[in-house]
N, C-alpha and C positions, 0 to 999 in steps of 0.2 A: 504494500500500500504506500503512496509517494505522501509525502509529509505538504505536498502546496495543494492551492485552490485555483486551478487554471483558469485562464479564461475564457477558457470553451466554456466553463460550470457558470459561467457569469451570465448575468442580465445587466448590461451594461447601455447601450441604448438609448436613450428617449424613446424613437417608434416601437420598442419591446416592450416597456414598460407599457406605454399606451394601449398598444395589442392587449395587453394581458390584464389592464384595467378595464377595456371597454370589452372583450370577449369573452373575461374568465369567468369562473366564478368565485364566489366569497363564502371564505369559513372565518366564523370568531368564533371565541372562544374568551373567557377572563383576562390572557393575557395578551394574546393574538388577535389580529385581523389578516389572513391572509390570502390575498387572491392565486388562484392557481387556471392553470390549463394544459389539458394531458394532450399530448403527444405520441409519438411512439414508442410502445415500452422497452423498445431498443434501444432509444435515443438518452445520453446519461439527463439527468436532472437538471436543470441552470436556478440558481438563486440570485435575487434584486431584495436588494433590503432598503428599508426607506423610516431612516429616524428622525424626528421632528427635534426642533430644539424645545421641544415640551417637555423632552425626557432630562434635561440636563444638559451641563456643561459638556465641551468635547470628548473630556475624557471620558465620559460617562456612556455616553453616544458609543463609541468608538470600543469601551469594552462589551457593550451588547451585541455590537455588529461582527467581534471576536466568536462569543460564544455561538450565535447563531450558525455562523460561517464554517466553524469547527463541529458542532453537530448534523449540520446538512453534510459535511463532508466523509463525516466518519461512519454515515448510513444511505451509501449510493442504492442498498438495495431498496429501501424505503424511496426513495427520490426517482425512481429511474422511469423516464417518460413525463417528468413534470413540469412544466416552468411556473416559479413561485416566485412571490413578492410578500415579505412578511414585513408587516407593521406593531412594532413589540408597544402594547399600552403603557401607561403609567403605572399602571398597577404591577410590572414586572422587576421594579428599579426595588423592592422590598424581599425580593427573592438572591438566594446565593446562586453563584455561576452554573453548580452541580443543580440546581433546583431548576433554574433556566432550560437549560441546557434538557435533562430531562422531557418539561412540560413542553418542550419544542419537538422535541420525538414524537412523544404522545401525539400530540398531531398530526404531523408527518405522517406517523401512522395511518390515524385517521381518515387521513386525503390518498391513503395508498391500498385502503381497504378494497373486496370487492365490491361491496356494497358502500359507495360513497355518502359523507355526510350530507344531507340534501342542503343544497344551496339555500344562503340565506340572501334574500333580496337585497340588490346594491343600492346604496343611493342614489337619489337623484344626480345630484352634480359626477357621479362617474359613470354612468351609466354611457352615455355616449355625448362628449364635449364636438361642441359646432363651433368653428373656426370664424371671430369676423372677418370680414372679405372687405375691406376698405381702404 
């Protein structure tokens, strides 16, 4: 198993993100909000994470989007065929790394079942954004 997170695994993009805001669908959960859209189960996993400065200062940001990055990658089999966009709430900055880390599998899981959690309705404003033309 390689020790990096290529950037084949990435969702790095603007138009991917957007694809996968306005196509996917949405799982939350207490700590998560995460859009997803399956793929090929051939195809490896790609992860977009997307923290607000709601959650904190950089450093604080920056060690969520660690744990996250480190357990998407250390469970390809759970991930394989996905492209995800996780958005970690406020309510996860009260959790330790291992505890993070964990309730992000669980879902993972979740989204990897055969039987998928049924989509929960997107918001209005992502549902599908119209460009002014001016």
């Amino acid at each position: 198993m390689s020790f990096t997170f290529p950037r084949t695994r990435r969702i790095r993009r603007r138009c991917d993100f957007e694809h996968i805001y306005e196509h996917g669908q949405l799982y939350q959960d207490a700590l998560f909000r995460i859009f997803y859209v399956r793929k090929s189960p051939t195809e490896p996993g790609r992860l977009g994470i997307s923290v607000g400065k709601k959650l904190g200062k950089a450093h604080v940001r920056n060690r969520l989007k660690r744990i996250l990055r480190e357990a998407f990658r250390l469970h390809p089999e759970l991930t394989a065929g996905l492209d995800v966009i996780i958005q970690p709430r406020p309510e996860v900055l009260a959790l330790t790394n291992a505890q993070i880390s964990r309730r992000f599998v669980e879902a993972l899981a979740a989204l990897s079942s055969p039987s998928p959690p049924s989509p929960s309705p997107l918001p209005a404003p992502l549902r599908k954004r119209r460009r002014r033309e001016g």
